[in-house]
N, C-alpha and C positions, 0 to 999 in steps of 0.2 A: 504494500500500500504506500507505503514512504516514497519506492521510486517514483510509481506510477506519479505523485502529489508533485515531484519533486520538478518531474517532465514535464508535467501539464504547466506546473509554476514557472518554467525555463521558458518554455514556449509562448508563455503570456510573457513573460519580460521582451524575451527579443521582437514581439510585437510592438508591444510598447518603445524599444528604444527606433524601430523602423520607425513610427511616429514621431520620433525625438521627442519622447514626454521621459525617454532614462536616457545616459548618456554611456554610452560603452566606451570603456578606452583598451583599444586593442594594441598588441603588443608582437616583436617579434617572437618572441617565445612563444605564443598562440599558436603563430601560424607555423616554427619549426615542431610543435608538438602535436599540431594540427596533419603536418603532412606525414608525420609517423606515425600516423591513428592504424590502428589493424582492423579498426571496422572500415574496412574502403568506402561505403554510402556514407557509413556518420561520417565519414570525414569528407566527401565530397557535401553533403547539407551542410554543412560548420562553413566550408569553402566558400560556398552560395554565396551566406548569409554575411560573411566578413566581408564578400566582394560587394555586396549590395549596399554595404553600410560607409565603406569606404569613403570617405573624402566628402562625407555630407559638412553641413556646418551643425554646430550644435550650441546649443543655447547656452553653453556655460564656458567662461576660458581653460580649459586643459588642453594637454598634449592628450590628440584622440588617436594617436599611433605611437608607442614609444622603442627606439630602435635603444640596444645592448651600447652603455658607454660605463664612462668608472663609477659613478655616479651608484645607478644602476647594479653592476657588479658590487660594490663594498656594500650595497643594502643587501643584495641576495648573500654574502657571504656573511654577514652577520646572523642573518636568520637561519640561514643551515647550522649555523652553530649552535641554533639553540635544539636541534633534532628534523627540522623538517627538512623533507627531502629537498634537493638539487632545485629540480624544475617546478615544484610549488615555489622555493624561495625564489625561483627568480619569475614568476610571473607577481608574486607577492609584493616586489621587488620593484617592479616596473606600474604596482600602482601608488605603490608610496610615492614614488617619482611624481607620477602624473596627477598627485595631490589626488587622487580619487576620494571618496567618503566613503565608500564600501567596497568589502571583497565579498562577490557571491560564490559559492563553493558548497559541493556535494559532499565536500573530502572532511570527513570528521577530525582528521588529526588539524589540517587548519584551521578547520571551525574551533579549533580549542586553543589556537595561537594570538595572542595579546600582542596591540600596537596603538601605541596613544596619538599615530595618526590614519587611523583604519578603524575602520568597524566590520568584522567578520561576519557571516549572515548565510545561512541555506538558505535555498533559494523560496521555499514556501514563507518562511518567516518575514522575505523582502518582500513579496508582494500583501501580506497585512500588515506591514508596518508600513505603507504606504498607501492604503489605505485601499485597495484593487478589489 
């Protein structure tokens, strides 16, 4: 039941940010983790949907693509240090960067990672706290 809530909630957000009523900041790491998906369709739908969202304008000033610099690096290397993996730190990594206000995430070990400039959040919990 949790997944199915979890997909139905995923799938209303990425509507919502098509809308630009959310703002997605995507990131290289996405799309290298994205092209080494092993579900070949989930990762061509993921593909789609990043290429669709690309280069819109969006209502808020962020970086809405954030490419690997040191910056970047020394945040993902700080958080690996505190247990989480590689490629969570560094997508985690790249929204601290991009001043994001939320990480949304299925990954329970993140959901349980503290950052006082982040707010971690599965994705069911994002869309009633915003009131959807």
């Amino acid at each position: 039941m949790r997944i199915e809530l979890e997909i139905k909630a995923l799938l209303y957000i990425q509507q919502q940010i098509i809308k630009k009523e959310i703002v997605l900041v995507s990131s290289v790491i996405l799309d290298f983790e994205n092209n080494d998906n092993p579900y070949r369709i989930g990762g061509l739908v993921i593909k789609e949907f990043l290429r669709i969202i690309k280069g819109k304008e969006y209502v808020r000033n962020v970086k809405g693509y954030v490419d690997v610099n040191e910056d970047v690096i020394r945040i993902a290397k700080e958080i690996s240090a505190t247990g989480i993996r590689a490629k969570d730190a560094a997508h985690i990594a790249c929204a601290i960067y991009a001043d994001c206000d939320y990480f949304v995430s299925t990954d329970d070990m993140v959901l349980k990672y503290k950052h006082p400039k982040i707010r971690f959040i599965d994705p069911t919990d994002f869309i009633m706290m915003k009131g959807n």
